[in-house]
C-alpha positions as CSV (number, residue, x, y, z in Angstrom):
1,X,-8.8,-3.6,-21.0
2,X,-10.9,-1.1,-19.2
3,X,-8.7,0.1,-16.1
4,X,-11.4,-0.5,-13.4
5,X,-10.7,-4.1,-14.1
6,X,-6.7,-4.4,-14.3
7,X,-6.6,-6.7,-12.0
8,X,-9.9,-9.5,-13.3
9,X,-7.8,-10.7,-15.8
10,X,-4.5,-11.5,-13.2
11,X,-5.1,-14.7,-10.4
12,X,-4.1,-12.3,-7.7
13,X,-2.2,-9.0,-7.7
14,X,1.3,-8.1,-7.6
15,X,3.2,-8.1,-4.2
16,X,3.9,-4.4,-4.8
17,X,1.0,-1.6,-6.1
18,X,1.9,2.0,-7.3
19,X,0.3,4.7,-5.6
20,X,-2.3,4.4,-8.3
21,X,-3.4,1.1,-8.2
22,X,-3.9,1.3,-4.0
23,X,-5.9,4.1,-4.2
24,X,-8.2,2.2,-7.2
25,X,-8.8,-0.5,-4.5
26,X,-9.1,1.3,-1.7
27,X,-12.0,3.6,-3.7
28,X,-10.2,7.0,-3.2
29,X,-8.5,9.3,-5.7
30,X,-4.9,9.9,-6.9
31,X,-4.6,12.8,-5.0
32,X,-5.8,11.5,-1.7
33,X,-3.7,8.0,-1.8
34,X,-0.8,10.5,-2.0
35,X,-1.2,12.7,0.6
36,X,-1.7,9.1,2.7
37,X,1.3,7.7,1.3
38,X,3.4,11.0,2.8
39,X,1.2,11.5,5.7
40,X,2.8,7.4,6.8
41,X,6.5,8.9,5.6
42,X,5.9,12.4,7.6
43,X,4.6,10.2,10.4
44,X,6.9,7.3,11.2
45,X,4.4,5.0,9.9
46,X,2.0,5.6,12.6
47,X,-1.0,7.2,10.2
48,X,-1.7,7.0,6.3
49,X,-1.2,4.2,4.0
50,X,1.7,2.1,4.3
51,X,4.3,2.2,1.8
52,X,7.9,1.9,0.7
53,X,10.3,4.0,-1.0
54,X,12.4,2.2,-3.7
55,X,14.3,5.3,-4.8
56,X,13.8,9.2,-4.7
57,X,10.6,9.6,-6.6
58,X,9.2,5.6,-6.4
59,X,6.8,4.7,-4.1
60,X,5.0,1.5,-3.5
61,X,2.5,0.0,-1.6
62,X,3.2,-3.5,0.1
63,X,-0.5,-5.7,-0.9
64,X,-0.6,-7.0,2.4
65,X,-0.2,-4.1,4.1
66,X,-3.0,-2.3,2.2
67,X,-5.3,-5.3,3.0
68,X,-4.6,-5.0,6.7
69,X,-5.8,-1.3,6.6
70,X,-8.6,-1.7,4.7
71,X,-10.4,-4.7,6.5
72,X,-9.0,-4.0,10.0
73,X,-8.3,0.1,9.5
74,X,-4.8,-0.3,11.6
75,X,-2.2,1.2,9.8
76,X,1.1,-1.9,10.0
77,X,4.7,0.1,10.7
78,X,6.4,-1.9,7.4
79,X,9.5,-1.5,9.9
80,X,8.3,-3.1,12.8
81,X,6.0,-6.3,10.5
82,X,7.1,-9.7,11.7
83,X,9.5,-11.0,8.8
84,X,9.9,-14.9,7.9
85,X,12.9,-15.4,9.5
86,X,11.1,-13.4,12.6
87,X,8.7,-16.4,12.5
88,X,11.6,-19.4,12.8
């Protein structure tokens, strides 16, 4: 399967992207979608694209999140984001 089209052959994506697979859909290179990813860590989660740290050297990028910033272009603090039980 041809990369540009991982996701065609999946009903909808997983919950959590790498680095790699954010910056496919969001049309920018490897190089650029990590210097976002540690511009939100340097930042507070103010600026750059939202992700999480699941260890020292894994990073991932929350689907949702990365929709929110690239149809709206506001950046969600993944500490702040109304959780389910938020909602009850």
């Amino acid at each position: 399967m041809d990369s540009s089209d991982q996701f065609a052959a999946v009903a909808e994506p997983p919950a959590l992207l790498t680095i790699e697979e954010a910056a496919q859909l969001l049309r920018v290179g490897r190089s650029r979608a990590y210097e976002l990813a540690r511009e939100y860590l340097c930042s507070g989660g103010t600026t750059g694209m939202p992700v999480i740290r699941l260890g020292p050297s894994c990073l991932r990028v929350p689907r949702w999140a990365l929709v929110e910033l690239a149809t709206t272009g506001r950046v969600v603090r993944l500490c702040d984001a109304a959780t389910v039980v938020d909602l009850m």
